[in-house]
FITOR-653475 format. One record per residue: residue number from 1; x negated, y, z negated of N, C-alpha, C, O in turn. Coordinates in nm, 4 decimals. Atoms other than C-alpha are relative to their C-alpha. Example, Ala and Ser with C-alpha at 12.3 -4.5 7.8 and 13.67 -1.06 7.14 Angstrom:
// residues 2
NODE  vexnu       n_X       n_Y       n_Z      ca_X      ca_Y      ca_Z       c_X       c_Y       c_Z       o_X       o_Y       o_Z
NODE      1   -0.0890   -0.1190    0.0000   -1.2300   -0.4500   -0.7800   -0.0900    0.1200    0.0000   -0.1936    0.1181   -0.0665
NODE      2    0.0820   -0.1190    0.0060   -1.3670   -0.1060   -0.7140    0.0770    0.1090   -0.0730    0.0261    0.2198   -0.0899
***
This chain:
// residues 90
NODE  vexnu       n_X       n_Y       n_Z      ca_X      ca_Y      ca_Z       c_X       c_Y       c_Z       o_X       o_Y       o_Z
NODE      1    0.1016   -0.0441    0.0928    2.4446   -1.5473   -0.6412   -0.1359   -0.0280    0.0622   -0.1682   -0.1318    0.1200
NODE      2    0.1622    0.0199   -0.0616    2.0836   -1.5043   -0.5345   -0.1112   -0.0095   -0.1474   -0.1043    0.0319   -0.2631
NODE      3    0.0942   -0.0018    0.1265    1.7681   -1.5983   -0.7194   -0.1144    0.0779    0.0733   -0.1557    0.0351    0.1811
NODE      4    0.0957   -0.0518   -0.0197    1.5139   -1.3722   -0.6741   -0.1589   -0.0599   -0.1033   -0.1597   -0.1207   -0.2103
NODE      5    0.1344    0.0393    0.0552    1.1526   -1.4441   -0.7836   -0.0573    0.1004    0.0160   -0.0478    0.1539    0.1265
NODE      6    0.0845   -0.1310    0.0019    0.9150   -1.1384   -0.8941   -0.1242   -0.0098    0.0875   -0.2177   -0.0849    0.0600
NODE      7    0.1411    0.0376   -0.0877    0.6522   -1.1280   -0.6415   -0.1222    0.1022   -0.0234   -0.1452    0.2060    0.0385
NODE      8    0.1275   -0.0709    0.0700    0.3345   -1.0092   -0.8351   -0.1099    0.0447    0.1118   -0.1830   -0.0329    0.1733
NODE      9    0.1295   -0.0239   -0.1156    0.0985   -0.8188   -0.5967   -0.0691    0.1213   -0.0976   -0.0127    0.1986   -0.1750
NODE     10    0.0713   -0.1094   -0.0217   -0.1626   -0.5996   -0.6442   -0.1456    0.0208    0.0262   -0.2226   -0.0747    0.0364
NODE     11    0.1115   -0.0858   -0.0963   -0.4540   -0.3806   -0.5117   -0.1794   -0.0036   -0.0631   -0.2164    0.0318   -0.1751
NODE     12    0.1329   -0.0291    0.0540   -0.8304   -0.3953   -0.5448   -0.0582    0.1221    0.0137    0.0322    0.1816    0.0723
NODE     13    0.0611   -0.1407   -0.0858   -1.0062   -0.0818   -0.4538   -0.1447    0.0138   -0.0280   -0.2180   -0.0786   -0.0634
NODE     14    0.2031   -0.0102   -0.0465   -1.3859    0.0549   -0.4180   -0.0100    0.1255   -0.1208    0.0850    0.1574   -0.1924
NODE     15    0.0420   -0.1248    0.1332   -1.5292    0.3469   -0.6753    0.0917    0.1151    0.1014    0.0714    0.2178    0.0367
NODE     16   -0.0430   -0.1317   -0.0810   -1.3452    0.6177   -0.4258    0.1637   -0.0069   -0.0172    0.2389    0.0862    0.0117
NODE     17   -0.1273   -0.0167   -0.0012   -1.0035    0.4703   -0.5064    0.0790   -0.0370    0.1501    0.1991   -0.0306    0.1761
NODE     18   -0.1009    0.0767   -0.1035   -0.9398    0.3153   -0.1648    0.0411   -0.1274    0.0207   -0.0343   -0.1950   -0.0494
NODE     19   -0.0452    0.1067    0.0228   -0.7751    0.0068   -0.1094   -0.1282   -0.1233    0.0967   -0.1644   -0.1154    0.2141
NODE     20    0.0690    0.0972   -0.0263   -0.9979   -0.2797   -0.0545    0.0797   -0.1962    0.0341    0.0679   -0.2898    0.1132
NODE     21   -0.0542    0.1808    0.0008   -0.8088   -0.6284   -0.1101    0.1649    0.0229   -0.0714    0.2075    0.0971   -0.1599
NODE     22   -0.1226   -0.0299    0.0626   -0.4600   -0.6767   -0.1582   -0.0004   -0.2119   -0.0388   -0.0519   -0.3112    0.0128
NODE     23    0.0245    0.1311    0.1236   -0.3962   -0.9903   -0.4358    0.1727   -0.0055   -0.0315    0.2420    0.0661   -0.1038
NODE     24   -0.1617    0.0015   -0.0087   -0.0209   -1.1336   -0.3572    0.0476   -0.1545    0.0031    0.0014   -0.2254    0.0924
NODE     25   -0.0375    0.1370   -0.0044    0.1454   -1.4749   -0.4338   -0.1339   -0.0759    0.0095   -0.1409   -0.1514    0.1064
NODE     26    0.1247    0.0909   -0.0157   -0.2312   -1.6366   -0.4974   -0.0768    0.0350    0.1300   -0.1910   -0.0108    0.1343
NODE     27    0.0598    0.0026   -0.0776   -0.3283   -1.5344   -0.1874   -0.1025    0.1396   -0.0233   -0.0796    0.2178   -0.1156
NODE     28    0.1388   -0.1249    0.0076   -0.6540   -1.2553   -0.1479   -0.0179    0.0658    0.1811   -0.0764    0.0244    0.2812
NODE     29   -0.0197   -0.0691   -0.1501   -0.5847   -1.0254    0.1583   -0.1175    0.1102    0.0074   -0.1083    0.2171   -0.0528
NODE     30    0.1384   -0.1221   -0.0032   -0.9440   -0.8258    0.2422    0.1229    0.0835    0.1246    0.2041    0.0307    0.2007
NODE     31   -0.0198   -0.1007   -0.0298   -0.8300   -0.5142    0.3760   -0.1097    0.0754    0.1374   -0.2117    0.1442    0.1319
NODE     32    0.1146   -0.0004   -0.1519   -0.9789   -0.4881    0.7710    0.0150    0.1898    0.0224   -0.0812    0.2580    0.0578
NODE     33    0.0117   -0.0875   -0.0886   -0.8625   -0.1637    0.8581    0.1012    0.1355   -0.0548    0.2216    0.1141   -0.0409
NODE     34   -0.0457   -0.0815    0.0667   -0.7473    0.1663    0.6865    0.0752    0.1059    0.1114   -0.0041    0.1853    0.1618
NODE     35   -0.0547   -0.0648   -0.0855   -0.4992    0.3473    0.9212    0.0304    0.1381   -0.0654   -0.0189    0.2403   -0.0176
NODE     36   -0.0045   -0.1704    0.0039   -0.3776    0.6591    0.7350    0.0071    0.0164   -0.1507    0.0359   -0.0828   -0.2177
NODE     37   -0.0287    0.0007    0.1644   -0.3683    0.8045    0.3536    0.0817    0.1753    0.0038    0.0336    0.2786    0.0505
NODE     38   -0.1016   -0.0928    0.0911   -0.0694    1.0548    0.2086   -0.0347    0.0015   -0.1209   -0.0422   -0.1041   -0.1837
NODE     39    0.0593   -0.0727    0.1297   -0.1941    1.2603   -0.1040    0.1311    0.1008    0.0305    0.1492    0.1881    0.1154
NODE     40   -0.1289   -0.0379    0.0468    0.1593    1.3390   -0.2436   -0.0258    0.0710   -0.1321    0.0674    0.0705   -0.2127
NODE     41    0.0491   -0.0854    0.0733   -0.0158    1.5495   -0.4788    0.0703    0.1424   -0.0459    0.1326    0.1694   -0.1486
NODE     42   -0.0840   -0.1709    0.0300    0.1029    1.9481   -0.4333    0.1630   -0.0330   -0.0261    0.2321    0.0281   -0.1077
NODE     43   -0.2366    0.0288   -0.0062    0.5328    1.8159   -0.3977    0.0130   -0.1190   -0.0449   -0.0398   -0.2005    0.0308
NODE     44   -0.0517    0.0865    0.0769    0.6355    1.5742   -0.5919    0.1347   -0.0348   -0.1039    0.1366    0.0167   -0.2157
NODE     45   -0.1241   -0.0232    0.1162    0.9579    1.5111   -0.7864   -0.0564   -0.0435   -0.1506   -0.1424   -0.1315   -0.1522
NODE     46    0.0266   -0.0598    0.1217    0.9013    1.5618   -1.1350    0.0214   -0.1733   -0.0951   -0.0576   -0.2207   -0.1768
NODE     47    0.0091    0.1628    0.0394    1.0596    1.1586   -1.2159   -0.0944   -0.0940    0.0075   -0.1210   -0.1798   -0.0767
NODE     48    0.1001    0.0911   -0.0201    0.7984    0.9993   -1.0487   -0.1618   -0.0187   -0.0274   -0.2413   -0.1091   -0.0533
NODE     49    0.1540   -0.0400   -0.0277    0.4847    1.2150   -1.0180   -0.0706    0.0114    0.0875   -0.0221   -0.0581    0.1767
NODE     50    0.0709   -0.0030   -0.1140    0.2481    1.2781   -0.7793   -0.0135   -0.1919    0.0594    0.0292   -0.2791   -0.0164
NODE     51    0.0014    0.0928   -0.0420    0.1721    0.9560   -0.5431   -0.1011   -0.0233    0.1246   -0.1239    0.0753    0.1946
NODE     52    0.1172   -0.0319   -0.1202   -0.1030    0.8527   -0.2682    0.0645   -0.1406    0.0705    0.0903   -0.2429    0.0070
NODE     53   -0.1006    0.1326   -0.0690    0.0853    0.6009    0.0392   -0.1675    0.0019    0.0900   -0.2448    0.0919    0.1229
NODE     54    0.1251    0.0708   -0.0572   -0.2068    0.4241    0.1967    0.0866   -0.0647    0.1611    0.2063   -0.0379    0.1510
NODE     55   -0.0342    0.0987   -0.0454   -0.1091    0.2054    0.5057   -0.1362   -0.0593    0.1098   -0.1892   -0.0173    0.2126
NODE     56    0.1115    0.0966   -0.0466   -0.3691   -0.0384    0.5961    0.0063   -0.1199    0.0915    0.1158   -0.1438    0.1423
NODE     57   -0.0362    0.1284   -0.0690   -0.4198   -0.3588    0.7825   -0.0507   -0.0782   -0.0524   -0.1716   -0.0625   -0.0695
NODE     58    0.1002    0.1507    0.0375   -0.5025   -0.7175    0.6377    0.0640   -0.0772    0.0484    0.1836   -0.0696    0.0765
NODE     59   -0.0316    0.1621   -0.0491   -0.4933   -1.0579    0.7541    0.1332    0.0820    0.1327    0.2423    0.1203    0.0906
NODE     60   -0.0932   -0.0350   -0.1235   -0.2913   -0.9324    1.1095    0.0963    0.0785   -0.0467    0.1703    0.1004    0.0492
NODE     61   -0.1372   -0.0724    0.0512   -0.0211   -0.7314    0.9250   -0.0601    0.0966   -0.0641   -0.1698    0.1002   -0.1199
NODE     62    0.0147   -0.1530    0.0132    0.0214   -0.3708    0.8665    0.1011   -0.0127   -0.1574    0.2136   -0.0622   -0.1631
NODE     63   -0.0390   -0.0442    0.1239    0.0797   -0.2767    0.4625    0.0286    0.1231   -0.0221   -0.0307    0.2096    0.0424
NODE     64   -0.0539   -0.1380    0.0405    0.2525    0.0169    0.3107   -0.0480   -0.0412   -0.1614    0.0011   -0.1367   -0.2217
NODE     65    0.0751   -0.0180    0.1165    0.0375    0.0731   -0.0172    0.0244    0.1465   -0.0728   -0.0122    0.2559   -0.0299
NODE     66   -0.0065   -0.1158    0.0606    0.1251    0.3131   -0.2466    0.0380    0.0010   -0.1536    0.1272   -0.0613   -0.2112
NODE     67    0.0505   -0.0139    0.0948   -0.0081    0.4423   -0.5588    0.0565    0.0564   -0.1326   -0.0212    0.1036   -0.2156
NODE     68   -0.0409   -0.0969    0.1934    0.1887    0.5929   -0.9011   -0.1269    0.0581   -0.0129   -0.2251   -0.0158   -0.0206
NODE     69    0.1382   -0.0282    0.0878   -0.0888    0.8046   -1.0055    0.0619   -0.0039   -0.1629   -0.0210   -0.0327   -0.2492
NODE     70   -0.0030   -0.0321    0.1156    0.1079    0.8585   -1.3255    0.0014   -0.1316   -0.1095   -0.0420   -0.1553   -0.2222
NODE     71   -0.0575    0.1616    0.0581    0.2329    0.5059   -1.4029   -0.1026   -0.0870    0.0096   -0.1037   -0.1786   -0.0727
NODE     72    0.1062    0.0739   -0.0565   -0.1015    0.3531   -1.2207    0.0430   -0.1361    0.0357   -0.0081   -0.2376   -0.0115
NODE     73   -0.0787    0.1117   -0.0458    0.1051    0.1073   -1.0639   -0.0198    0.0344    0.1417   -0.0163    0.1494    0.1854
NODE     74   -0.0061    0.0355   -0.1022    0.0605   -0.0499   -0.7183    0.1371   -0.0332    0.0573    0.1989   -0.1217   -0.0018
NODE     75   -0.1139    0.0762   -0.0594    0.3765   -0.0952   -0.4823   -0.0353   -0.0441    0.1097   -0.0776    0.0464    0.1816
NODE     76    0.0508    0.0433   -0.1028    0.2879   -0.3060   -0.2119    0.1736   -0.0863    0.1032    0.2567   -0.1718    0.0724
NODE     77   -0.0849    0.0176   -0.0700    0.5242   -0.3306    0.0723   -0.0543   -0.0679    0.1715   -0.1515   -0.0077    0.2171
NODE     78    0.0666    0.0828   -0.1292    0.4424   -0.5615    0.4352    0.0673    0.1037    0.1169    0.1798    0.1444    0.0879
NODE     79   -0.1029   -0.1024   -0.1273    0.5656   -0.3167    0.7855   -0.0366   -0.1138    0.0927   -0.1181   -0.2050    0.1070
NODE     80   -0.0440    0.0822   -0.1557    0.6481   -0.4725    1.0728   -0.1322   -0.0301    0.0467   -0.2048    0.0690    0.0395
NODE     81    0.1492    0.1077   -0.0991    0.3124   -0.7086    1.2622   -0.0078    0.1084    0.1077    0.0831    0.1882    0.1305
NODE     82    0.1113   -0.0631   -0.1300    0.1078   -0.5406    1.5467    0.1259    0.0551    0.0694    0.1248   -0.0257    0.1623
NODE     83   -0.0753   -0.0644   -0.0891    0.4152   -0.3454    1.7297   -0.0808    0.1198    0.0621   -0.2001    0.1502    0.0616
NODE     84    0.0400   -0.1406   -0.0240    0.4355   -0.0160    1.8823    0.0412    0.1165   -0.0698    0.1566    0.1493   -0.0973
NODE     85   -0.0015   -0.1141    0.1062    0.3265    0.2995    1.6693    0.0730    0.1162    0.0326    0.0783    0.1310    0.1547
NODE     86   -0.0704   -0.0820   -0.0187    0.5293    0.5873    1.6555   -0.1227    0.1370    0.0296   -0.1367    0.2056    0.1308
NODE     87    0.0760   -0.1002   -0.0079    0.2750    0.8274    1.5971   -0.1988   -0.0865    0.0203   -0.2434   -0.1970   -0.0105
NODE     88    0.1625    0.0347   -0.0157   -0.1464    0.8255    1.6957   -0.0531    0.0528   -0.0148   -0.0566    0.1366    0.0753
NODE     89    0.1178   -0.1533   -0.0162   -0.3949    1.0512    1.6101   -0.0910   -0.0206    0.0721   -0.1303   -0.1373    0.0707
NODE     90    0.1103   -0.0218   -0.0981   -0.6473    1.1194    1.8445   -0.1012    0.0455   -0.0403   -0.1951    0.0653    0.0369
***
């Protein structure tokens, strides 16, 4: 049997709706570096709703941020530390 513990996070943002500070287990993660934003807007399944996936950088680690617009709920997910990227835009 496992005990899980709910791990309460969520997102600050700026008047534009981008992510600014992420707010997780007491800790306050400023938000250094905004790598890419998905506006899941036009396709969407109909259960969830449209959705906007952020993935940012704070405190050395790369976040997967993403938005419910309908629910206005934050899911905040950690990706793998400083590796190598699959994709780069130029």
């Amino acid at each position: 049997m496992f005990n899980l513990s709910p791990n309460t996070s969520s997102v600050a943002t700026d008047g534009a709706g981008r992510p600014r500070e992420i707010r997780t287990d007491g800790m306050r993660l400023p938000v250094s570096a905004l790598e890419s934003v998905r506006a899941e807007t036009a396709a969407y399944p109909l259960e969830t709703g449209p959705r906007t996936v952020f993935v940012v950088s704070a405190a050395g680690s790369r976040f997967r941020l993403v938005h419910q617009l309908r629910d206005r709920r934050w899911t905040v997910e950690r990706l793998a530390s400083r590796g190598p990227r699959l994709a780069h835009a130029a």
